[in-house]
MIZAPA-521153 format. One line per 5 residues: for each residue x, y, z of C-alpha. Coordinates in nm, 2 decimals. Example, Ala and Ser with C-alpha at 12.3 -4.5 7.8 and 13.67 -1.06 7.14 Angstrom:
BEGIN
1.23 -0.45 0.78 | 1.37 -0.11 0.71
This chain:
BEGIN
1.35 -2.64 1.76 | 1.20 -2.62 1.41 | 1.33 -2.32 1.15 | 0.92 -2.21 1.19 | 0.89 -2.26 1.58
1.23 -2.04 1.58 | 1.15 -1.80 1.35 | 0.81 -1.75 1.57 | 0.94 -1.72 1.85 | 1.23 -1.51 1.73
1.01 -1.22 1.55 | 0.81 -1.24 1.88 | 1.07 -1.19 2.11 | 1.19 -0.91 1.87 | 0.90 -0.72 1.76
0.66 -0.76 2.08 | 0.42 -0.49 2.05 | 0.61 -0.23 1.85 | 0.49 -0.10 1.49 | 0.75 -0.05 1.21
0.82 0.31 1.17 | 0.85 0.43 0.83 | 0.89 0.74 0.68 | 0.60 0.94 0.58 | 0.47 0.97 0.18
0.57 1.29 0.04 | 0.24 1.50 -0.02 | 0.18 1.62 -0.41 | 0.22 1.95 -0.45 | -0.06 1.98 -0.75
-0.45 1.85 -0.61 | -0.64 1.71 -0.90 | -0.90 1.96 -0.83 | -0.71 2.20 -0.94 | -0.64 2.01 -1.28
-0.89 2.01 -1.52 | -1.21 1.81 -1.48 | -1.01 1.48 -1.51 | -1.34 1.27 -1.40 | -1.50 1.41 -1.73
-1.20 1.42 -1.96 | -0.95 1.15 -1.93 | -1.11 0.83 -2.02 | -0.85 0.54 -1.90 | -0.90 0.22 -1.69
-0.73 0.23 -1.34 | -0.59 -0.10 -1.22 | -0.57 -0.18 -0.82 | -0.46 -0.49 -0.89 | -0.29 -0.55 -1.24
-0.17 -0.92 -1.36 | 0.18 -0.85 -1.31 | 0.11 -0.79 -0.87 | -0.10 -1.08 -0.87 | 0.17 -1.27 -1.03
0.45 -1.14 -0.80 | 0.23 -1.21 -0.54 | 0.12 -1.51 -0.55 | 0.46 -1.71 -0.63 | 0.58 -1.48 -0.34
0.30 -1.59 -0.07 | 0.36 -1.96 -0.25 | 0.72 -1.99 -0.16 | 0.67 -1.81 0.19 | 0.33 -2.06 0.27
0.58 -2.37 0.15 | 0.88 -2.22 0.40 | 0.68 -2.19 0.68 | 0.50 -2.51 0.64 | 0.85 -2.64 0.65
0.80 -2.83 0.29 | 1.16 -2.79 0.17 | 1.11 -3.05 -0.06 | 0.85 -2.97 -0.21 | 0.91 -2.57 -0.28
1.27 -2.72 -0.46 | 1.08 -2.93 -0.70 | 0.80 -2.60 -0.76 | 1.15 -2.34 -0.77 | 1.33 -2.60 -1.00
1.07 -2.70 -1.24 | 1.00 -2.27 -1.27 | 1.36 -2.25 -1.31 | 1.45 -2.51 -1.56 | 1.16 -2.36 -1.79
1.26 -2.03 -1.71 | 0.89 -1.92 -1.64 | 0.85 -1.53 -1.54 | 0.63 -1.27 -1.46 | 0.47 -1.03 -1.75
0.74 -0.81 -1.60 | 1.05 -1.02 -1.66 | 1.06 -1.14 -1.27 | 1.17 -1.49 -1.26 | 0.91 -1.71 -1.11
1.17 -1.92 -0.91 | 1.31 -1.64 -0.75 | 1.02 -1.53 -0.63 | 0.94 -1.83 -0.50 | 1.28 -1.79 -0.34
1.21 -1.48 -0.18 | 0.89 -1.58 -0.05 | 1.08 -1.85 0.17 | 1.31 -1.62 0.27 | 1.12 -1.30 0.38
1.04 -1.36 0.72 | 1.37 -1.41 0.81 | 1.55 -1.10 0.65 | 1.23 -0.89 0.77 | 1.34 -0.98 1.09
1.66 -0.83 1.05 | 1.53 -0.56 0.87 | 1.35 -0.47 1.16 | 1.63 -0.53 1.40 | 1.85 -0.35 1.26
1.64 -0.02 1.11 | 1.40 0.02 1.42 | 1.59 -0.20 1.67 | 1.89 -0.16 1.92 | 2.22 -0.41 1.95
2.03 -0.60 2.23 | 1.76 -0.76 1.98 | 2.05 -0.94 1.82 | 1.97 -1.25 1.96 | 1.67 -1.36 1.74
1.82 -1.28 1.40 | 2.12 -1.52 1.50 | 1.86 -1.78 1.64 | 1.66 -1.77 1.28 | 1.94 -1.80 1.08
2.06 -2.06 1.26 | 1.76 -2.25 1.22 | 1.81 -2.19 0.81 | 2.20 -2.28 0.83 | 2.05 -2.62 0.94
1.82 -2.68 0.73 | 2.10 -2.61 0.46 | 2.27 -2.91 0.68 | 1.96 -3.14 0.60 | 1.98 -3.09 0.23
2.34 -3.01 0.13 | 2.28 -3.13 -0.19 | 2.01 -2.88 -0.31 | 2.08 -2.61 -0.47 | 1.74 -2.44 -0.44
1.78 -2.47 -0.08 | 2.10 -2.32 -0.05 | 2.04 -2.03 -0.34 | 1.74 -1.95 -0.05 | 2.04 -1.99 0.20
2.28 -1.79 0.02 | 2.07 -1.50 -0.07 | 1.89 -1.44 0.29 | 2.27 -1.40 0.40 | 2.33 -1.10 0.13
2.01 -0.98 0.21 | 2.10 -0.95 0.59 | 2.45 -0.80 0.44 | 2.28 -0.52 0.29 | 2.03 -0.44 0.57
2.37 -0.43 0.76 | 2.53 -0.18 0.49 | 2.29 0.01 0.30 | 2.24 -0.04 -0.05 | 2.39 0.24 -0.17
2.75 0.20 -0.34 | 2.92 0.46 -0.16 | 2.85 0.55 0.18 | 2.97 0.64 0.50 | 2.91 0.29 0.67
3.03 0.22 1.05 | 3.32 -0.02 1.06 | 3.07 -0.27 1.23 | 2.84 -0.25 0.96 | 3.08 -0.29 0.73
3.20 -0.58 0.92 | 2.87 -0.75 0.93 | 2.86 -0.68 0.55 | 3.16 -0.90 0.44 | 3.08 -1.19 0.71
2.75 -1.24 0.55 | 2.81 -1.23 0.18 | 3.16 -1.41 0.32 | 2.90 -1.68 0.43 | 2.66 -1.68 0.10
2.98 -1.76 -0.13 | 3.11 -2.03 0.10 | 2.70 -2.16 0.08 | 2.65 -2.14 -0.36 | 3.07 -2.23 -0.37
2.92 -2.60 -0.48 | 2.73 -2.52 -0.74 | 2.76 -2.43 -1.07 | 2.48 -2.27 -1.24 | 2.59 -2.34 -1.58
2.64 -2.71 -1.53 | 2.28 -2.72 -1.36 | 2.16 -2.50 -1.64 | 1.99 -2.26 -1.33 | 1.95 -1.91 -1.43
1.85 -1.90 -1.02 | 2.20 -2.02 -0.92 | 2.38 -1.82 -1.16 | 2.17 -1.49 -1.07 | 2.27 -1.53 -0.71
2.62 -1.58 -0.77 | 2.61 -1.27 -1.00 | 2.46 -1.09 -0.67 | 2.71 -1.20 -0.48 | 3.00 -1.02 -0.68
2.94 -0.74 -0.45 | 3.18 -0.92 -0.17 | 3.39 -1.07 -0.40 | 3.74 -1.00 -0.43 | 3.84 -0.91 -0.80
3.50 -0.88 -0.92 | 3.58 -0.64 -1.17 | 3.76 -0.90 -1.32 | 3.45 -1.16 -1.42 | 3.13 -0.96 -1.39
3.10 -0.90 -1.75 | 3.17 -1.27 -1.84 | 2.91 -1.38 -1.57 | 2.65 -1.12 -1.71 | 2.68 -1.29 -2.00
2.63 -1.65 -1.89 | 2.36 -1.52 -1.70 | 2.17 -1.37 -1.96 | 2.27 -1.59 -2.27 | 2.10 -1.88 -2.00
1.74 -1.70 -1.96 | 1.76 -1.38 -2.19 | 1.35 -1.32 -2.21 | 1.40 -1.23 -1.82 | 1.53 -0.85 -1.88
1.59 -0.87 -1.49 | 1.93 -0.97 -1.56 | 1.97 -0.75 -1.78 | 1.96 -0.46 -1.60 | 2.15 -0.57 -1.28
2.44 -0.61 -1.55 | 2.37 -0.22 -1.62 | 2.38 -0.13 -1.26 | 2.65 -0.32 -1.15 | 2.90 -0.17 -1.46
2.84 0.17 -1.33 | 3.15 0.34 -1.20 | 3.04 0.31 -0.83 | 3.02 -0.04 -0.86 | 3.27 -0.29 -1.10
3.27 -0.09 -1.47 | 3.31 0.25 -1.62 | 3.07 0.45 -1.81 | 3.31 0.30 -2.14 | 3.20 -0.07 -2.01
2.88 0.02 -1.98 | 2.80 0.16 -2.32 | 3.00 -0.18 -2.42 | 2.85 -0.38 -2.22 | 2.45 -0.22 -2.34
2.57 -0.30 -2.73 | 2.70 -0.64 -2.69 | 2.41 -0.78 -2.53 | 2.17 -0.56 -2.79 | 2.34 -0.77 -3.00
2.31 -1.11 -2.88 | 1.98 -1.06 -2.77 | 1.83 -0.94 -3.10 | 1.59 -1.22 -3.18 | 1.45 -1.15 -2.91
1.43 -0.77 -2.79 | 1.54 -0.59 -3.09 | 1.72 -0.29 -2.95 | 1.58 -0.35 -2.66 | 1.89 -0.49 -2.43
2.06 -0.21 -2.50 | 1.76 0.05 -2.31 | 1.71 -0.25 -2.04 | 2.10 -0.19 -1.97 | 2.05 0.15 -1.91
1.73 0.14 -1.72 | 1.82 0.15 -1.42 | 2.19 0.24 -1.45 | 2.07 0.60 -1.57 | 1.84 0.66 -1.23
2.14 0.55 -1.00 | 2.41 0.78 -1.18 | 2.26 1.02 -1.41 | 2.59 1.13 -1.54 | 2.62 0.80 -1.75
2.35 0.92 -1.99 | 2.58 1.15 -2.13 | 2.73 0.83 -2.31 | 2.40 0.66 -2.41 | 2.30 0.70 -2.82
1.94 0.81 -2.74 | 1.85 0.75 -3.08 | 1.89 0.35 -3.03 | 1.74 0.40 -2.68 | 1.43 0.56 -2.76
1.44 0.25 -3.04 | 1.47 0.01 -2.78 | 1.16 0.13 -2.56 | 0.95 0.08 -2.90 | 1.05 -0.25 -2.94
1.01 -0.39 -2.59 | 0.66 -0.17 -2.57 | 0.59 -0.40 -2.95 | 0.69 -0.71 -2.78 | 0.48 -0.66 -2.44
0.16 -0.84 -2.40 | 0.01 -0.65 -2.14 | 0.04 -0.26 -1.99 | 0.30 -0.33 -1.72 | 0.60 -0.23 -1.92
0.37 0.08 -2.08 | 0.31 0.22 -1.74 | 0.69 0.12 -1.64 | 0.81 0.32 -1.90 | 0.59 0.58 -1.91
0.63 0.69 -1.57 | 1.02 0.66 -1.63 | 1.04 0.89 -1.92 | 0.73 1.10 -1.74 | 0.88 1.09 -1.36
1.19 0.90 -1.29 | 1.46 1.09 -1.56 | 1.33 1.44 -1.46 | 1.38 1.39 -1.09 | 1.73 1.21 -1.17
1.82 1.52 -1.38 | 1.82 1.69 -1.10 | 2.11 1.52 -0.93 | 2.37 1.59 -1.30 | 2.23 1.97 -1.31
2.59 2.06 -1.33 | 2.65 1.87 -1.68 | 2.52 1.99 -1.98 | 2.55 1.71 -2.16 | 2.38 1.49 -1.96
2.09 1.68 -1.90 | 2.04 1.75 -2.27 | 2.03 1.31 -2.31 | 1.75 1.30 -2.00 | 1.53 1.60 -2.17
1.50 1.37 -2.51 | 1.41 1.05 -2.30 | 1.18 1.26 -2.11 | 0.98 1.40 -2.41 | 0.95 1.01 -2.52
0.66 1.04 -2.28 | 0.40 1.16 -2.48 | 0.45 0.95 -2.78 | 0.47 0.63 -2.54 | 0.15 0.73 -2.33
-0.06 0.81 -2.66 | 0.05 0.49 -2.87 | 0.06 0.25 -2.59 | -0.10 0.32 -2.25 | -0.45 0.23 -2.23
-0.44 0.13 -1.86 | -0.33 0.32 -1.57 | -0.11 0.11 -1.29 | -0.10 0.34 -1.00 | 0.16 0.12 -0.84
0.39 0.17 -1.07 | 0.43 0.55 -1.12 | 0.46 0.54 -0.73 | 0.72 0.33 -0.76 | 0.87 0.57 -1.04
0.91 0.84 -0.77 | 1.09 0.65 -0.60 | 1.31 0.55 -0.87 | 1.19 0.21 -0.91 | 1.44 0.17 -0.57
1.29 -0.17 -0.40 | 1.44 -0.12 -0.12 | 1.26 0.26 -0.07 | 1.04 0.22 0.26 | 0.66 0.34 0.19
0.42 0.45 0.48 | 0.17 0.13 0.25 | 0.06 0.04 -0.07 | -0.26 0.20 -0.04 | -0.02 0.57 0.00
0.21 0.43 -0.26 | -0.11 0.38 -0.52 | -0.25 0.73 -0.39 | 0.09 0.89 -0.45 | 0.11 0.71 -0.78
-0.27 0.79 -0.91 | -0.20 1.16 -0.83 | 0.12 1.17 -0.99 | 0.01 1.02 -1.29 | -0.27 1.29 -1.32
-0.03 1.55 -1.29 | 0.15 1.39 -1.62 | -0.18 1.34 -1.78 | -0.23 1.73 -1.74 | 0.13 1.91 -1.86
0.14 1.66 -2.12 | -0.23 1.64 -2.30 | -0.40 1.96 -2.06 | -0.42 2.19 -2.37 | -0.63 1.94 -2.52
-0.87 1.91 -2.21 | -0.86 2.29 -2.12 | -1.04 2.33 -2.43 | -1.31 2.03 -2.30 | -1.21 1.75 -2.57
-1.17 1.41 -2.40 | -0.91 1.21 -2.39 | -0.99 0.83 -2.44 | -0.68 0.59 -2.43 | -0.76 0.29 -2.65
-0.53 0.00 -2.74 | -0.55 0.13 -3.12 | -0.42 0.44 -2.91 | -0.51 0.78 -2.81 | -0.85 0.91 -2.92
-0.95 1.29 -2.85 | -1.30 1.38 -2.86 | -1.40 1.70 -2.96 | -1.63 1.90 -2.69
């Protein structure tokens, strides 16, 4: 049987006619009715559809059209010529591994599905589907692509097996499942080196895959640093190397704050202080305690100068929401440390000066995702909520940050020379 006519047939013995349960969207507590007349006086575009989703979308549909088609060879020559020109999304995503993802989804939404709204007695597919990738691996041991797409649906089955977060109270099956399946993605990439292929894909992976292996503490900062000295425009890597030198993980808030200024440093040419705020980006909303260590000055540096460099409004809206949504909800969770706190409240008031010098488009999407903590594995009733959520959120911001100005009637119209206010 084909990997396709399995993975059919497995995702239709599995899911038959049941729909995916997921939990619902939180409602806002504010309704913009009860805002000021925002229809009147905020003056901004609204984006359904901004370049950066249509990007991430279509190399993701690409490589998940190719898989199912079953046109291995010709998705590794697409991934490899992306790769070896290090091509990525406005965003910093990496073109190949999208691609890669794309020819992996169905699979690991299979075992998603199995193993968040299925029982033990579903099993059976997911083992027939990745059977049917293990042997495709077998028909082209050679490729790398192939087995990065390989490798990484086993981690991905790992953590739908363990959770994502770094410490939890995990079953000792779970747990079991865990190690056999990022076990399995090492013994897959083991051939490879991405530094001799010159693949940021195959060294990304293998960076992934420090989370089952032994002694990682050991390496992670020297692979980090491969990684990112081999595609450094792509701040994805970037801040995986913040996340994974958080305490919970392989590093210490020291190695972190070490880590942030060494590749500032090497990056400079290219993000000014930028590495150093891409470092913390996400390391900050997973353990709020570490921003008692960050130099905010250099920080709030750092957003200006990847805001300077950005061609379009993704990374406006990305930070935006972050300084407007994400750090006050993570201060929560570090109410107990002073310090800390005091470090979130002066990226948080960064809001105001980043909305009125460089947002003149609102992405919905993305200050959705900002409640969320930019967490991509958060499940969302749909994107149409998510947007919803995100819109009315955004509004909310809009009015505690500028709603003197319109309770007085003057408009706000958000140019790319910046904000304009209109007096009533």
């Amino acid at each position: 049987m084909s990997f396709i006519q399995s993975l059919k047939s497995s995702l239709k013995a599995s899911l038959g006619s049941k729909q995916r349960q997921v939990s619902a969207v939180p409602q806002i507590a504010a309704k913009a009715s009860e805002n000021p007349d925002l229809e009147k006086l905020l003056v901004i575009p609204v984006s359904d559809d901004p370049k950066e989703e249509q990007q991430r979308s279509h190399a993701f549909n690409k490589g998940q059209f190719l898989a199912r088609q079953e046109r291995w060879e010709d998705l590794s020559k697409i991934v490899n010529d992306e790769d070896q020109n290090r091509r990525a999304s406005g965003g910093g995503m990496p073109i190949a591994e999208l691609l890669c993802q794309g020819a992996r989804a169905d699979v690991v939404a299979l075992a998603e599905h199995l193993l968040i709204d299925g029982t033990p007695e579903e099993a059976r597919p997911l083992s027939e589907a990745i059977s049917a990738l293990e042997q495709i691996l077998g028909e082209h041991s050679n490729n790398h692509v192939i087995a990065t797409i390989v490798a990484m649906a086993h981690l991905d089955i790992a953590w739908a097996w363990r959770g994502t977060d770094a410490v939890r109270d995990t079953p000792a099956r779970n747990l079991e499942a865990f190690e056999l399946h990022c076990t399995r993605a090492c013994q897959v990439l083991d051939p490879f080196c991405g530094i001799e292929l010159d693949s940021p894909l195959v060294t990304s992976a293998r960076c992934a895959l420090l989370v089952g292996t032994p002694n990682a503490q050991t390496r992670v900062a020297d692979d980090y640093e491969d990684l990112i000295d081999l595609a450094p425009e792509q701040q994805r890597h970037i801040r995986a190397l913040g996340h994974h030198m958080l305490p919970q993980w392989f590093g210490s808030y020291e190695t972190l704050e070490l880590e942030a200024r060494r590749t500032a440093a090497r990056t400079q040419d290219i993000w000014g202080a930028g590495a150093y705020t891409w470092t913390y980006f996400d390391a900050v909303l997973v353990d709020p305690y570490c921003a008692r260590y960050i130099d905010i000055p250099f920080f709030l540096e750092g957003i200006r100068d990847i805001l300077e460099r950005s061609e379009d409004q993704h990374n406006a809206n990305l930070f935006a929401s972050f300084a407007a949504v994400s750090i006050p909800n993570a201060a929560h969770l570090c109410a107990d440390d002073l310090e800390s706190c005091s470090a979130l409240e002066q990226i948080q008031t960064a809001a105001q000066w980043i909305m009125s010098d460089y947002l003149h488009e609102l992405h919905p999407l993305i200050w959705g995702h900002a409640m969320e903590g930019f967490d991509n594995h958060a499940r969302i009733a749909s994107i149409d909520a998510l947007f919803k959520q995100g819109r009315e959120k955004a509004n909310q911001v809009f009015v505690r940050i500028f709603g003197e100005q319109m309770r007085k009637g003057n408009a706000l119209i958000f140019t790319p020379q910046g904000l304009y206010v209109q007096q009533a």
